[in-house]
Structure formats: C-alpha cells, structure tokens
C-alpha positions in Angstrom: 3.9 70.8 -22.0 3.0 67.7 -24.2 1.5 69.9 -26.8 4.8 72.0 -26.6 6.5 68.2 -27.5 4.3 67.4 -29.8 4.7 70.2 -32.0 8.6 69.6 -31.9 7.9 66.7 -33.2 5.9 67.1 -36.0 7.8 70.3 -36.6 9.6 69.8 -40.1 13.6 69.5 -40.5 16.1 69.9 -43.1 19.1 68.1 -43.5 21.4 68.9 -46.4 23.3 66.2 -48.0 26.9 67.7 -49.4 29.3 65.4 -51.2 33.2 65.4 -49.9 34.8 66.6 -53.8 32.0 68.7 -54.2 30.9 68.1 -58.1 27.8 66.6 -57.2 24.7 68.3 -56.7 23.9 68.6 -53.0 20.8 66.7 -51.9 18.3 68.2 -49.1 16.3 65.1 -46.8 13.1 66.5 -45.4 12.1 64.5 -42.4 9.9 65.2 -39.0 11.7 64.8 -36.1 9.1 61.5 -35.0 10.6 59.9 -38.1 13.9 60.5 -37.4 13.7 59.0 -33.9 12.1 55.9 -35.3 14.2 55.3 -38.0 17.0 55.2 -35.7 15.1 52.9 -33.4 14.8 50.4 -36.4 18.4 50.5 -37.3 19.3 50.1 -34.1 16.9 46.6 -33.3 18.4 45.3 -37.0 21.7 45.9 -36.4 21.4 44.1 -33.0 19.5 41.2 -34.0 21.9 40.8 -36.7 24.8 40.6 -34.3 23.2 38.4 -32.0 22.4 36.1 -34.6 25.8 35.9 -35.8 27.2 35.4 -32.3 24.6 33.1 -31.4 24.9 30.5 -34.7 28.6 31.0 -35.2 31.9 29.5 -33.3 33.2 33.3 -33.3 32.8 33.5 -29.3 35.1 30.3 -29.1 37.9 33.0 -30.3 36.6 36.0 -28.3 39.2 36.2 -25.4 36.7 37.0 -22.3 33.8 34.8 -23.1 33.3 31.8 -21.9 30.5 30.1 -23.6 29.6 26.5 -22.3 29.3 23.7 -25.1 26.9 21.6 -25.5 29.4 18.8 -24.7 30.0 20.1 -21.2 26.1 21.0 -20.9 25.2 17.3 -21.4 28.4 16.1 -19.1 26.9 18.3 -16.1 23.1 17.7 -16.7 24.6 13.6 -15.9 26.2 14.7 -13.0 23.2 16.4 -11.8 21.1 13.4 -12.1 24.2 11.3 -10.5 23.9 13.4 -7.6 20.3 13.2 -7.5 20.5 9.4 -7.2 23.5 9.8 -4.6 21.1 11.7 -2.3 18.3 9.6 -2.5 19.9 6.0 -2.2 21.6 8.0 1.1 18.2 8.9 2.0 17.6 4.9 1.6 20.2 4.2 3.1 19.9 6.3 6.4 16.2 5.2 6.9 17.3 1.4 6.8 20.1 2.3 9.7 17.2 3.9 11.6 14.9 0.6 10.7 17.7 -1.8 12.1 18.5 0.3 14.9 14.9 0.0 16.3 15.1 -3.8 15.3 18.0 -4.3 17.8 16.6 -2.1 20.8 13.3 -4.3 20.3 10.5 -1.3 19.0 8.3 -2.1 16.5 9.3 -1.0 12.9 6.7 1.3 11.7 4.7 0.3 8.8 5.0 4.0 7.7 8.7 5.2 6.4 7.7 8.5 7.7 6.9 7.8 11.0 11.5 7.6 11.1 10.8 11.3 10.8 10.8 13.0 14.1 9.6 16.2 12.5 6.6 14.1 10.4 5.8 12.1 14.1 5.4 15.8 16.0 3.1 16.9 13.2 1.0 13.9 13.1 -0.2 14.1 17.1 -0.2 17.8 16.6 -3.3 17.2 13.8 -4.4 13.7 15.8 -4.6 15.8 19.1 -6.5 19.1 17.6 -9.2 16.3 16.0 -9.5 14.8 19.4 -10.2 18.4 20.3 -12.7 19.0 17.9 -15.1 15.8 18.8 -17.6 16.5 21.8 -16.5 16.3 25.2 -18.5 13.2 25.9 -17.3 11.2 23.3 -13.4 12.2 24.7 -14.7 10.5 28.2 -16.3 7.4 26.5 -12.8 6.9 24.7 -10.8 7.3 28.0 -12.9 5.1 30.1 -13.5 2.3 27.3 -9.0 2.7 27.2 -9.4 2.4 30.6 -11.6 -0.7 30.8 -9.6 -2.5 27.7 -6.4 -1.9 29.8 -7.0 -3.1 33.4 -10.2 -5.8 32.8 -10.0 -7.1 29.5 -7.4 -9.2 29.8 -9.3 -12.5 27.6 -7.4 -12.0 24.5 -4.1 -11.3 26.4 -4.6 -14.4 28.5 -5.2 -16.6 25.1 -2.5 -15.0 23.5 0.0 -15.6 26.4 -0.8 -19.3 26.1 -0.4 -19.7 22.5 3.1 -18.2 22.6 4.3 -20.9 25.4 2.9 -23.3 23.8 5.4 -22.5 20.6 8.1 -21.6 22.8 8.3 -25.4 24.1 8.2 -26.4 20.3 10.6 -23.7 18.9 14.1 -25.0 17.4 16.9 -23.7 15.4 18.6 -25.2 12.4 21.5 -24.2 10.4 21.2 -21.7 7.8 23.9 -23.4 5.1 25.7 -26.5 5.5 29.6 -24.8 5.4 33.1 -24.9 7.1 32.5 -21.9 10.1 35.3 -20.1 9.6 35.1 -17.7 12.6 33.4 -18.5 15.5 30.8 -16.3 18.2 33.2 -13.6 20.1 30.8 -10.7 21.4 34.0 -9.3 22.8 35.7 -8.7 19.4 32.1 -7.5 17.9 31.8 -10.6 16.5 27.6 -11.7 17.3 27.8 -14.5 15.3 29.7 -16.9 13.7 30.8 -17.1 9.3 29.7 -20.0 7.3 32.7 -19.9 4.2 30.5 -20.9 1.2 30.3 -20.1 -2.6 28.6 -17.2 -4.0 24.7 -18.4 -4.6 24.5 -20.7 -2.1 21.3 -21.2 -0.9 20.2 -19.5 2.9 17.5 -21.3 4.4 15.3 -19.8 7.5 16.6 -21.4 10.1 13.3 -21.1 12.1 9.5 -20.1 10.8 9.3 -16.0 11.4 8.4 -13.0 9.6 10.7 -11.2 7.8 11.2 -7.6 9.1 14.3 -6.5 6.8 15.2 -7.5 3.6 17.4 -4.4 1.7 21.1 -3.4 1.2 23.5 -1.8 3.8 26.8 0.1 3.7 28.9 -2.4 6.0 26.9 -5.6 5.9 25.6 -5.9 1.8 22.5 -7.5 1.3 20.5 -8.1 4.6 17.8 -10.4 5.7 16.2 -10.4 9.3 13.7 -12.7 10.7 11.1 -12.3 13.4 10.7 -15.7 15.6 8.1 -16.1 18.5 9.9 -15.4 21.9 11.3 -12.5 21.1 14.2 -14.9 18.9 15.6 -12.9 15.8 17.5 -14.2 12.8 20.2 -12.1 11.0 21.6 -13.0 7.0 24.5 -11.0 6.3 26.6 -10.3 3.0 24.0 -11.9 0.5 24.3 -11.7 -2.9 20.1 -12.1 -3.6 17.3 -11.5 -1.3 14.5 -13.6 -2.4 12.0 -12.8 0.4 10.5 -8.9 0.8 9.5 -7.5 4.3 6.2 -8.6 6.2 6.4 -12.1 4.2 5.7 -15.1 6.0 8.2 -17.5 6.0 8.5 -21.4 7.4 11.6 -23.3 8.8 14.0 -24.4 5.6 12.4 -22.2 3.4 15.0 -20.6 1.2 15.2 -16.3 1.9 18.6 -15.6 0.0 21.4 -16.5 -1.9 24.7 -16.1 0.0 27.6 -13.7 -1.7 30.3 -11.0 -0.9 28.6 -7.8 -0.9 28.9 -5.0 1.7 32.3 -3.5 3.0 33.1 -5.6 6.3 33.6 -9.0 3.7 36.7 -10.2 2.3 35.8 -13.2 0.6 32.3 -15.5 0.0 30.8 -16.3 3.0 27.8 -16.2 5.5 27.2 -14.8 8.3 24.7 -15.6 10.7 23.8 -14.2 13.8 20.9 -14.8 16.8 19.0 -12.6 18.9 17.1 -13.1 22.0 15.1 -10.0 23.5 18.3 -7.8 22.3 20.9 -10.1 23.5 23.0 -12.0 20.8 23.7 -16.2 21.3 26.3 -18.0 20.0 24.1 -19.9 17.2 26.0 -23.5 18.2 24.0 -23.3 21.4 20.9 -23.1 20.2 21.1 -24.7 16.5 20.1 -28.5 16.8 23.1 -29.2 14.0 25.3 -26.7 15.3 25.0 -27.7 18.9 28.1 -27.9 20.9 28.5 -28.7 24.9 
C-alpha cells in the first residue's frame, strides 16, 4: 500500500498551459504530484497569514457587520472592574470576620488570636490533625498528659487562688470616667436599642479610655464606622462608636485618659458628629451615668 502511494507521488504529471485568444504558444508545466500538494500548502499558509495580518493590524473588523471585536478601551475599563471586584470581595471578607470577632466579644468568648480559627471548616481540620498526632505519640505518654490535666484541674489551684485575689483587689479600685467632655444628646434606652448614650462633639475630638484595659477591636464596621473596644478587669467592656481615627491597634495596652481615637461621623447608623459610648458588664450593657464618676446621676 504505501509503496503503491508513494509511486503516485513521485509519478510525473503534465499540465498544459493554453492561452484564452489562442496566438500564444501553449506552455506544458511538468510537476510530481508531492510538489503540487506542497505548493498548494504554501499558498494556502501565505494567503492566510496575510489575511490575518490585515484583520489583525487594521480597523477593517470595526466595519465587518458580525464581529464584535473588544477595544482596548473596553479591555482596560473591565480589567478595573475586575480588580474593583476583587477588592469588593475581600474588604467583605474583612468585613464579615470583624461581625464574627464582635459577636464573640458580646457573648463573652475569647477572640482568637488566629483569624482562621472564625472558620468552622479551618477549626474541624485543625483537631482532626491535633487529634491523629495525639494518636501517633505512645500510649503512655497519652496517660501522663491526661492525668497531669487531671491534677492541674482539680489540685492546683495556687495560681488560680493568687489570681482570684489580684482581680478583687482591682475591682475595689476600678472607676469610670468620661470619654469626651460633650452635650449628651441621647440618653441610655436598652428598650429602643439604644446601649449607650451620644456625646455631640466635633469631628477630631479627642476619645480618651475611660478606664485602663486592653484593646480587643480597633477596625471599621458597616453600621457603626470606625470602632474601638476595651477590655477592663471584671468582666467591664468599653465601646467607641463612629470615629473618625483609631489611634490604638488590637492587644495594646492602654491606661485610664489615654487618648484611643479621634471622634467623627463615619458608619451608616450616624447623622451628624458625635460619640457614642457604651458599657458592658459580663454581657449586660449599663447606662454609663451610673457608673462614670463625672457622669454619675442618682
């Protein structure tokens, strides 16, 4: 068979030329068949990479009914709104972790110093690995851990004891002052959602820590703006609402009348400049006028 194909090929061909009026001689091409299959070939790639280069480097498609060829214009307009929505997912990202962070800061769990412990999925995957290690260490070690667990829970109780004291002694030393000094606007009503009271004050006022804590939120949210909460012994939170600068960071320590923010307009529930300032107690919010020494009212 391929030698039957390959002698076709090679066989040779004639192919008379014969001019249309007929005064011309005639002209006779001699050719293989292999050579007229490849010259045919080579027309055809030239002819195409000709007309792709023309369509390519001139505005003819623009005038082609049927093809719609993007600019560059338009390819620059929707590589922006790519990157737009890039930075839309991740500040919702940001946002939906910091709901999660102040949601565990109101039912009284500790914030994880890992973001990705907010992940359920991350948390499951994390004892999956801690509990196959366990696994994996020799039975005997896995019975001194349990008892030593054991021992620490039910008969060390020293460093509890010590600890125990040093938090009543602050308690009997603990006291609230006033954030701002400001006309309060609207007072404490828990029954209108209203956990605090509103300081009206100019933009960049300053925002003083009304006690000495540890700040365990300082970011931007949706509804509130620019947030600042403080961690006071007792189980006593502060909250800083609608801030225009944050000037303290999460985990920083931070001492009564030290200045944490400047006070502004920013978040959705705000109409005008102002402050608002709210008090926790082991999840329960206070009216800050009973417990502020220059707020406090019989």
């Amino acid at each position: 068979m391929f030698k039957k194909l390959k002698a076709i090929f090679k066989k040779r061909y004639d192919v008379l030329l014969i001019p249309k009026n007929g005064r011309s001689t005639d002209r006779v091409l001699r050719t293989t068949l292999f050579r007229a299959v490849l010259l045919i070939v080579v027309l055809f790639v030239i002819s195409n990479s000709i007309l792709l280069s023309f369509l390519a480097f001139t505005p003819i498609m623009d005038y082609m009914p049927g093809f719609d060829i993007i600019s560059r214009e338009e390819m620059s307009q929707i590589s922006e709104i790519k990157d737009k929505m890039l930075h839309i997912s991740k500040e919702f990202e940001r946002v939906k972790r910091n709901n999660q962070r102040l949601q565990l800061i109101l039912e009284g769990k500790p914030i994880p110093t890992d973001e990705r412990e907010l992940d359920s999925n991350y948390v499951k995957e994390r004892m999956k690995r801690d509990s196959l290690r366990l696994l994996s260490k020799p039975f005997s070690n896995n019975i001194f851990l349990a008892f030593k667990r054991i021992f620490n829970l039910y008969f060390d109780n020293s460093e509890k004891d010590s600890t125990r004291v040093v938090n009543s002694d602050r308690t009997l030393h603990l006291s609230f002052v006033s954030p701002v000094m400001g006309v309060i606007t609207q007072n404490f009503y828990p029954k209108n959602s209203h956990f605090g009271i509103d300081f009206a004050v100019r933009t960049g006022t300053q925002v003083r820590a009304v006690a000495s804590g540890v700040v365990i939120f300082s970011d931007y949210t949706i509804n509130d703006g620019y947030k600042i909460i403080l961690s006071h012994p007792s189980g006593y939170i502060s909250v800083y609402q609608h801030l225009s600068v944050l000037l303290k960071k999460e985990r920083e320590k931070v001492f009564q009348g030290d200045v944490i923010a400047l006070s502004g307009n920013t978040g959705k529930l705000t109409s005008a400049p102002h402050l608002h300032f709210e008090i926790w107690k082991n999840n329960k919010p206070i009216d800050p006028k009973t417990i502020c020494v220059d707020l406090y009212e019989k």
